[in-house]
C-alpha positions in Angstrom: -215.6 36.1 64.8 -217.9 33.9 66.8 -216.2 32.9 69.9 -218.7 29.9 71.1 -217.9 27.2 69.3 -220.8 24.3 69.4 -219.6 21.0 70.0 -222.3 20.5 66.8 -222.0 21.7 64.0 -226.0 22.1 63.8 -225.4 24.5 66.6 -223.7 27.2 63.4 -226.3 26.1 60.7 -224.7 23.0 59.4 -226.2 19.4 60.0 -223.9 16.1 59.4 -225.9 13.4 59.1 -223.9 9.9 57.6 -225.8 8.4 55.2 -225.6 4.5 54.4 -225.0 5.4 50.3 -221.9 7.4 51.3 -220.4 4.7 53.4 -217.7 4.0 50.5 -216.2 7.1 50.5 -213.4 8.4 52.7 -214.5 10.2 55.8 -213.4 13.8 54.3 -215.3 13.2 52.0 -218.6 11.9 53.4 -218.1 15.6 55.5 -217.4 16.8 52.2 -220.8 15.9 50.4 -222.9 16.6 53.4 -221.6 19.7 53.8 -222.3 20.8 50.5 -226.0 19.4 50.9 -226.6 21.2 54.0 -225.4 24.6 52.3 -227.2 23.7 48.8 -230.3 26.0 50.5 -229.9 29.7 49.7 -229.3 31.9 52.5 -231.4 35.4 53.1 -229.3 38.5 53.1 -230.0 40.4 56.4 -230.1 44.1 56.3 -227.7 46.3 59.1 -226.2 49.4 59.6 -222.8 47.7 59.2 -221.7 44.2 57.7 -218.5 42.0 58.1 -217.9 38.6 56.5 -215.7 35.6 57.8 -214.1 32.6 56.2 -214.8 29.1 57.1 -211.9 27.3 55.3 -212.0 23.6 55.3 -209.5 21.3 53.8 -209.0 17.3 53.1 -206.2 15.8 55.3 -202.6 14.3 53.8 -204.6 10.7 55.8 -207.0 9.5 53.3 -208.8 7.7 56.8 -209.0 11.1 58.6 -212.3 13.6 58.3 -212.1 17.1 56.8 -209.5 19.9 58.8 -211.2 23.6 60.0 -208.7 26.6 60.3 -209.2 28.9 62.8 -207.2 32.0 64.0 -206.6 33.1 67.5 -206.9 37.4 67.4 -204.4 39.1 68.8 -205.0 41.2 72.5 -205.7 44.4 71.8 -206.0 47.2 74.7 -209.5 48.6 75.2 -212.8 47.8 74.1 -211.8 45.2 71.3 -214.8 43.3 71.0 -213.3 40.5 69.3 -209.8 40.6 71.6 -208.0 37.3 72.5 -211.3 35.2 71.1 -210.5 32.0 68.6 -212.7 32.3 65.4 -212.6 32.8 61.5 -210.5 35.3 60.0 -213.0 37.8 58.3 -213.3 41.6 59.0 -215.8 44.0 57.5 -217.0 44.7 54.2 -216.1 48.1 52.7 -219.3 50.2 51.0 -220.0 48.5 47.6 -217.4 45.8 48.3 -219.1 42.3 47.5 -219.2 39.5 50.4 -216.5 37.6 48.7 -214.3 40.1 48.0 -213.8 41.7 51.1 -213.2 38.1 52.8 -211.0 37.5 50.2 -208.8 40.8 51.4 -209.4 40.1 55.2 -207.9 36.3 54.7 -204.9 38.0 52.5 -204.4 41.0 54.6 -204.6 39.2 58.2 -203.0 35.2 58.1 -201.6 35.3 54.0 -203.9 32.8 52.3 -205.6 33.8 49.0 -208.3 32.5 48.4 -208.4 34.3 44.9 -205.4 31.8 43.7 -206.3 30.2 40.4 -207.2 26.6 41.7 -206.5 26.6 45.6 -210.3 27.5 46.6 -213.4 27.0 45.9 -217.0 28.1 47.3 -219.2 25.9 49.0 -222.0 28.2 50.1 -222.6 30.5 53.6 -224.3 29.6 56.8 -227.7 32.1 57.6 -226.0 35.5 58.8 -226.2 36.8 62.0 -227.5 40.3 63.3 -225.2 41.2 66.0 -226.5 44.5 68.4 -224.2 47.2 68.8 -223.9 50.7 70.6 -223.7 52.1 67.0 -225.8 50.3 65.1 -226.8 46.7 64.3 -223.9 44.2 62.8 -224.6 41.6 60.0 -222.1 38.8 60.2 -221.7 36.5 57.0 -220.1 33.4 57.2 -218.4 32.0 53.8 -217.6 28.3 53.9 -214.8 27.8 50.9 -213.0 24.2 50.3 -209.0 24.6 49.9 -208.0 22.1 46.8 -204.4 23.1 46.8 -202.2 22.6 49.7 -201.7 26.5 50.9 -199.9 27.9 54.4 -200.2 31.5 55.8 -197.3 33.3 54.1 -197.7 35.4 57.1 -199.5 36.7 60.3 -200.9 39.8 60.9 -199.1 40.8 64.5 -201.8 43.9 65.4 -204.6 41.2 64.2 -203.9 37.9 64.5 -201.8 35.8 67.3 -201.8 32.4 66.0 -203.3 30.2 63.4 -203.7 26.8 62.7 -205.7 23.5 61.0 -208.1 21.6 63.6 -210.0 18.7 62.6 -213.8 18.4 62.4 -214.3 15.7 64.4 -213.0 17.7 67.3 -217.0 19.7 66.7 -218.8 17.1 66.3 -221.1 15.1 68.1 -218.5 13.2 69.9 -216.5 15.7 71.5 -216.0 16.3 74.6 -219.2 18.1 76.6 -219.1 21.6 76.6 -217.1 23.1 79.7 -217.4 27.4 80.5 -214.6 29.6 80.4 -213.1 31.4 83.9 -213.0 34.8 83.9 -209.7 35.9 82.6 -210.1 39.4 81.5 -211.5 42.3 83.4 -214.5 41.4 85.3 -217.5 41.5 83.7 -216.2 42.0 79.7 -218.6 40.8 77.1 -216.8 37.3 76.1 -216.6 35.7 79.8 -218.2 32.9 80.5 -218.6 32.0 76.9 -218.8 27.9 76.2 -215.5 26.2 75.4 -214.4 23.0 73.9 -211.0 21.1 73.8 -209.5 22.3 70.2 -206.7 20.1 68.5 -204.4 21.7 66.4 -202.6 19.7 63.9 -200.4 23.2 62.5 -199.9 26.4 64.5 -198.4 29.9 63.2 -197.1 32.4 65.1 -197.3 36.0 64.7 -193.7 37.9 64.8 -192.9 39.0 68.6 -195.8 36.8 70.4 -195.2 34.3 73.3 -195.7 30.6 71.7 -196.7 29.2 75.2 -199.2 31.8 76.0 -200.9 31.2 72.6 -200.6 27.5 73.0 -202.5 27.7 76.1 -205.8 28.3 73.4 -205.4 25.0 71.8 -204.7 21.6 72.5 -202.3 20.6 70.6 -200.8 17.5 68.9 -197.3 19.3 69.2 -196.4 21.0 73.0 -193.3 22.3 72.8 -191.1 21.0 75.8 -191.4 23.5 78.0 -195.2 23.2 77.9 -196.8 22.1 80.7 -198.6 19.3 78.8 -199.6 17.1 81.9 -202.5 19.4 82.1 -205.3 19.7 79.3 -205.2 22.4 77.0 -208.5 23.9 77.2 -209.4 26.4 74.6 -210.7 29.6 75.9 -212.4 32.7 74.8 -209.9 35.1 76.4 -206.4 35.3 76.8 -205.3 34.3 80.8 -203.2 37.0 81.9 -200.6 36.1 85.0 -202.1 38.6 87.2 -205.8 37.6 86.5 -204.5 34.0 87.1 -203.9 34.7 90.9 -207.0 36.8 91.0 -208.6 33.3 90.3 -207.5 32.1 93.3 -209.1 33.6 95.8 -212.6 31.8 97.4 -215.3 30.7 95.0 -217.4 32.5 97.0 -216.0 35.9 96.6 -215.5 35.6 93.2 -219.0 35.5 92.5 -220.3 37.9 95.0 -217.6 40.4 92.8 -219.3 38.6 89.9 -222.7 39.3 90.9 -221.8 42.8 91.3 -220.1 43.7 88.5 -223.3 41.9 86.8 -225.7 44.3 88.6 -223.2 47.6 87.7 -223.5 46.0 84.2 -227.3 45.7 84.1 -227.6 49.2 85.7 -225.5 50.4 83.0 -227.5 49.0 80.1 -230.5 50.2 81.6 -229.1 53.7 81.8 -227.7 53.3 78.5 -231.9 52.3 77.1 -232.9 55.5 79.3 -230.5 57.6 77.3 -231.7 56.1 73.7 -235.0 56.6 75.1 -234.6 60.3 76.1 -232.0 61.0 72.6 -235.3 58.9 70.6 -237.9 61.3 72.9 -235.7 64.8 71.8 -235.3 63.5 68.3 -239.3 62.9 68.0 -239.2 66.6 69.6 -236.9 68.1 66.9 -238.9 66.1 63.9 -241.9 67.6 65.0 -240.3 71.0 65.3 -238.9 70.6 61.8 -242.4 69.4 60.8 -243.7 72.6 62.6 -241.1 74.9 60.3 -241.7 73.2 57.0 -245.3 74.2 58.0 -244.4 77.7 58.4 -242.5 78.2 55.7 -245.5 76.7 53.5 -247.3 79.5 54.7 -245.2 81.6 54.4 -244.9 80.6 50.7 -248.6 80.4 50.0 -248.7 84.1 51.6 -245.8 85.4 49.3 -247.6 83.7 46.0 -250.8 85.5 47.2 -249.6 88.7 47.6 -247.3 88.4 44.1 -250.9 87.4 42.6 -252.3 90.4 44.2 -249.5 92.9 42.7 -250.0 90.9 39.3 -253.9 91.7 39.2 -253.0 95.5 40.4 -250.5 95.5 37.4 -253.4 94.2 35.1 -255.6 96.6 36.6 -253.5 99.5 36.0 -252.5 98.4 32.3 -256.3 98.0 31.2 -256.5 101.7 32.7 -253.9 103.0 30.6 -255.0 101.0 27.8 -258.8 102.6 28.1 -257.2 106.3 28.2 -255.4 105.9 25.2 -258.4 104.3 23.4 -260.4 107.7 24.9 -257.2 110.0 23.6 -258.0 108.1 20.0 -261.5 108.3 20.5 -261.3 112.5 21.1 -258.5 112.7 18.3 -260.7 111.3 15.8 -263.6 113.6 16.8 -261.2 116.8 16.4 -260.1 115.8 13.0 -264.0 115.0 11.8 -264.7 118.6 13.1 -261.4 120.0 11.2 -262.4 118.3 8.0 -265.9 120.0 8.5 -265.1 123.1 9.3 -262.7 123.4 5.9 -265.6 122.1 3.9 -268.1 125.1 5.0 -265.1 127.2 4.5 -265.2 125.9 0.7 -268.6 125.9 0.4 -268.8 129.8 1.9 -265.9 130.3 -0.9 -267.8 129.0 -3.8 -270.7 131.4 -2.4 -268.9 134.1 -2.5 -267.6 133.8 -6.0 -271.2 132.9 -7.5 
């Protein structure tokens, strides 16, 4: 998904260095073995709001003298805001909540160009390059990069049209340290879009596939390639760029240098004006979202108070209850108390009443 491509490998977390003890093997696999040293070190997980995962597929060539092949994908144009629109990268796409890293490139590389990396025996994993946080209007992006080693021989069965363009194998050696210096792409989409002026390199491709329904020669235009079709103009370099040239930006490019970078230049400043207003608006939504955790703070508050006063007052009816049982429970003990007494004074009275009788009959 990274549209810059380093003419150094160094430059995406991966260091070649040829070492004299190697100098036996074939070059694929010299790049082979050093590749596998320099991703030997684990790599940190970041953390995001959202994560994707690309593919960095690497495969030996049919010439044993050759170095190691890299296959890239050219995405398709899409109308809008497609961040990733017309840029050459790694197929790759985000991961789905609790998919694992591997799994959801795995889908991505079946879904979009037809490899399967899954096959029993045509991959295997190499290690990752350190992840990327990428900022975003909604919310930070986490890119992973998975480096797998093709061991069978295995073409895309097929090209997602709405996703990918083209596809194809391009040697190593074309990023490496003795490549051509880095040139900067034209403007060829609307002014001022996020991948203009990006760095680009000459790209060799050795295979290209087509999406169903796209123009060949505009996709060729990416790559330099080993095969032009005839009616490719291939007296010119190919130059690979980071956005699709469209015929009527073409003769836009035309005009004065001059103009073109005063229109530049103020697009640039619209740009900046509209970032800025874009961090006063995060600063005013963080300012009203401070207010409305405070007011929830202030409510919670309330309501705690309100609680504590509710507890009180059901501890107050509790102790009134308590109050007014003891009460009843001291009027029935005088009730006993006073029955007691009557029936002592009953019993006396019936035993002067004997006594008077036994009087009476003496």
């Amino acid at each position: 998904m990274d549209a810059c491509l380093s003419p150094t490998l160094s430059k995406v977390g991966i260091r070649v260095v040829l070492l004299p003890a190697m100098t036996h093997l074939s070059l694929a696999a010299r790049q082979l073995l050093q590749m596998q040293a320099a991703l030997a070190r684990p790599t940190p997980r970041l953390s995001g709001d959202h994560r994707a995962v690309v593919a960095c597929l690497l495969r030996k060539p049919e010439d044993a003298s050759a170095g190691l092949d890299v296959f890239f994908i050219l995405r398709a144009q899409a109308e809008g805001t497609s961040r990733w629109s017309g840029q050459v990268g790694f197929p790759g796409g985000h991961v789905e909540p609790g998919e694992e890293d591997h799994d959801a490139v795995s889908r991505e590389c079946k879904e979009e160009v037809g490899l399967f990396l899954d096959e029993p025996g045509a991959y295997r994993y190499l290690g990752s390059i350190v992840e990327r946080s990428v900022a975003r209007r909604r919310g930070s992006l986490v890119v992973a990069c998975r480096v797998y080693e093709q061991l069978a021989r295995q073409s895309p069965r097929h090209v997602q049209a709405n996703e990918v363009a083209a596809c194809g194998w391009t040697p190593l050696e074309a990023l490496l340290g003795d490549a051509e210096p880095l040139q900067w792409s034209a403007v060829h989409g609307p002014v001022g879009e996020v991948w203009d002026g990006f760095p680009s390199v000459r790209l060799p491709l050795k295979e290209l596939h087509l999406a169903d329904g796209t123009d060949e020669a505009v996709d060729r235009s990416h790559w330099h390639t080993d095969k032009i079709l005839p009616h490719v103009d291939t007296a010119q370099p190919q130059t690979f760029m980071t956005h699709q040239q469209r015929p009527a930006q073409r003769e836009k490019d035309q005009r004065p240098e001059t103009e073109r970078e005063r229109e530049t230049e103020t697009e640039t400043e619209k740009e900046t004006e509209r970032e800025k207003e874009k961090e006063r608006e995060r600063a005013r939504e963080i300012k009203r979202e401070r207010e409305r955790g405070r007011e929830r703070d202030r409510e919670t508050e309330r309501q705690r108070e309100r609680e504590k006063e509710k507890k009180k007052r059901e501890r107050e009816r509790e102790r009134e209850r308590e109050r007014e049982r003891e009460k009843r429970e001291r009027e029935r003990e005088r009730e006993r108390e006073r029955g007691q007494k009557k029936e002592i004074q009953i019993e006396r009275e019936r035993k002067r009443g004997r006594e008077r009788e036994r009087e009476e009959k003496e």
